[in-house]
C-alpha positions, 0 to 999 in steps of 0.5 A: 285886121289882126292877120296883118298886124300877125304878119309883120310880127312874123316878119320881123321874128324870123325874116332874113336881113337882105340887101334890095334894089333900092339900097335900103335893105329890108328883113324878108319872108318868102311865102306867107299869106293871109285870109280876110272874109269880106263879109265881117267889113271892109279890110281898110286898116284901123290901127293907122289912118287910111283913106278910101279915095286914092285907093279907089282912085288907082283902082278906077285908073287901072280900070280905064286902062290909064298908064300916065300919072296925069289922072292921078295928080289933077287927083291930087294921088300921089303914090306914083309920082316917084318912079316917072320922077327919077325917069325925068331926073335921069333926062337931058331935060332935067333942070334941078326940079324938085319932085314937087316941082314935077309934079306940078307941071304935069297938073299944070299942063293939059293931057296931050302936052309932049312933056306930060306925054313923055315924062307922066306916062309908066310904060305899059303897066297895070292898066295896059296889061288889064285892058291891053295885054301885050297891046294885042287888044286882049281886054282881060277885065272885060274876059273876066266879067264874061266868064264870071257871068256866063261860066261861073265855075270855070277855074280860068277867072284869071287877070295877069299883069305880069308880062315878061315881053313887055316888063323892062319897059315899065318903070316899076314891074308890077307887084301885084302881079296875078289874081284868080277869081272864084264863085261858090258852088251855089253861086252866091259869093265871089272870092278873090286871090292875089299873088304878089310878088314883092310886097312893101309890107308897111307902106303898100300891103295895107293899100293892096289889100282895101284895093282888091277887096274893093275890086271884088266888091265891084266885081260881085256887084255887076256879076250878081254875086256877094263879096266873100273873101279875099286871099293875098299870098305874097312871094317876097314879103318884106319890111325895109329897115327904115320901118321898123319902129313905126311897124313896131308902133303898129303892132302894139296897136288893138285893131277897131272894127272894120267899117262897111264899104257902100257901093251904088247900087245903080252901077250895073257895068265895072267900067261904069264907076266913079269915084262918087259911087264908092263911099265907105261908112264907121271908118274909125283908126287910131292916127296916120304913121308915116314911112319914106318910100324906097323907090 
């Protein structure tokens, strides 16, 4: 994962300190992108601690479609769990909650629960965009495992979470916004490109790119293809000040060998997976690093 620990190298030698929405601040790139070859192991990062399961977790609920934090938290997922919080804190049913405190009432409280309704839910991101786009019924997972099947050489292998019609009513427009899917020419290895927006490079950027190289992972399985390569290009990549020691840490930091990422073999269809069929197996890191998100 040198590429990685390259990138932020770069980030700070040459990036411009810039003022962001969040009030942080951040020192920026614009354009960079790295290449990780999925066959030499799976690109989840050594040089902190990681865990597969809320990655894959996410991933499973992008896939189903899901846009409310309910199925993460009965998960105990967290990553989301900020930005339908500062909704809530905005609301005239705010009481002085704690972020905990939410967060624990909507794990209290079942799935068709009026405040779990209203105050889990994101708006129409990811998931909705994946397997509804613009609620028009356009499922693009399911589009993409077709035209990989049956038309492997087309260059429209294409998921698009980026919907400027629907964008102001999500919480978070998506960063990991465009992915373009390509086959080999002898129709033994998938490949997958991500466009990124915006890209936390410290806190979200590692999670992004053991998500994606896992979905194409997924994907090769059940279209009958190899995992290759996965390419993330990222528009705005950008570390916030307040990380700066710890990616400093980070860097000084020799990555170890990558582990090995199993999949059931049985699973024949992408919306078939479960968070038990996805294992990972020699997952070896130095201790976790720690960083406060800018929401």
């Amino acid at each position: 994962m040198k590429q990685y620990l390259e990138m932020c190298q770069y980030i700070l030698d040459h990036g411009e300190d810039r003022d962001d929405r969040t009030g942080t601040g951040t020192r920026s790139v614009f354009g960079y992108q790295t290449r990780y070859d999925l066959r030499e192991g799976f690109p989840l990062m050594t040089t902190k601690k990681m865990f597969l399961r809320p990655i894959a977790e996410e991933l499973l609920w992008f896939i189903q479609g899901n846009t409310n934090i309910k199925y993460l938290v009965d998960r105990n997922v967290k990553i989301w769990n900020e930005w339908p919080y500062e909704i809530f804190k905005a609301s005239k049913d705010y009481q002085g909650e704690s972020l905990d405190e939410f967060v624990a009432k909507i794990k209290a409280l079942p799935e068709n629960d009026p405040f779990v309704i209203q105050y889990g839910e994101l708006g129409p991101v990811y998931g909705r965009q994946w397997r509804n786009f613009n609620n028009e019924g356009i499922d693009q997972v399911a589009k993409l495992v077709d035209s990989l099947t049956h038309n492997p050489f087309s260059r429209r292998h294409i998921i698009c979470a980026w919907n400027p019609a629907e964008v102001d009513k999500m919480a978070l427009p998506p960063c990991h916004a465009f992915l373009q899917f390509y086959v080999s020419h002898d129709q033994k290895y998938l490949s997958c490109q991500l466009y990124q927006r915006s890209a936390d490079t410290f806190l979200g950027v590692p999670f992004n790119i053991a998500s994606y190289a896992l979905f194409t992972a997924m994907l090769a399985q059940v279209c009958g293809y190899e995992a290759k390569e996965f390419v993330h290009t990222i528009g705005d990549a950008h570390i916030y000040k307040d990380h700066f020691d710890v990616v400093k840490e980070q860097i000084s930091r020799v990555p170890l060998p990558l582990c090995q990422l199993k999949l059931n073999p049985e699973v024949k269809s992408i919306f078939d997976f479960k968070i038990e069929d996805i294992q990972i197996e020699n997952y070896q890191s130095y201790g976790k690093l720690v960083g406060k998100v800018s929401v």
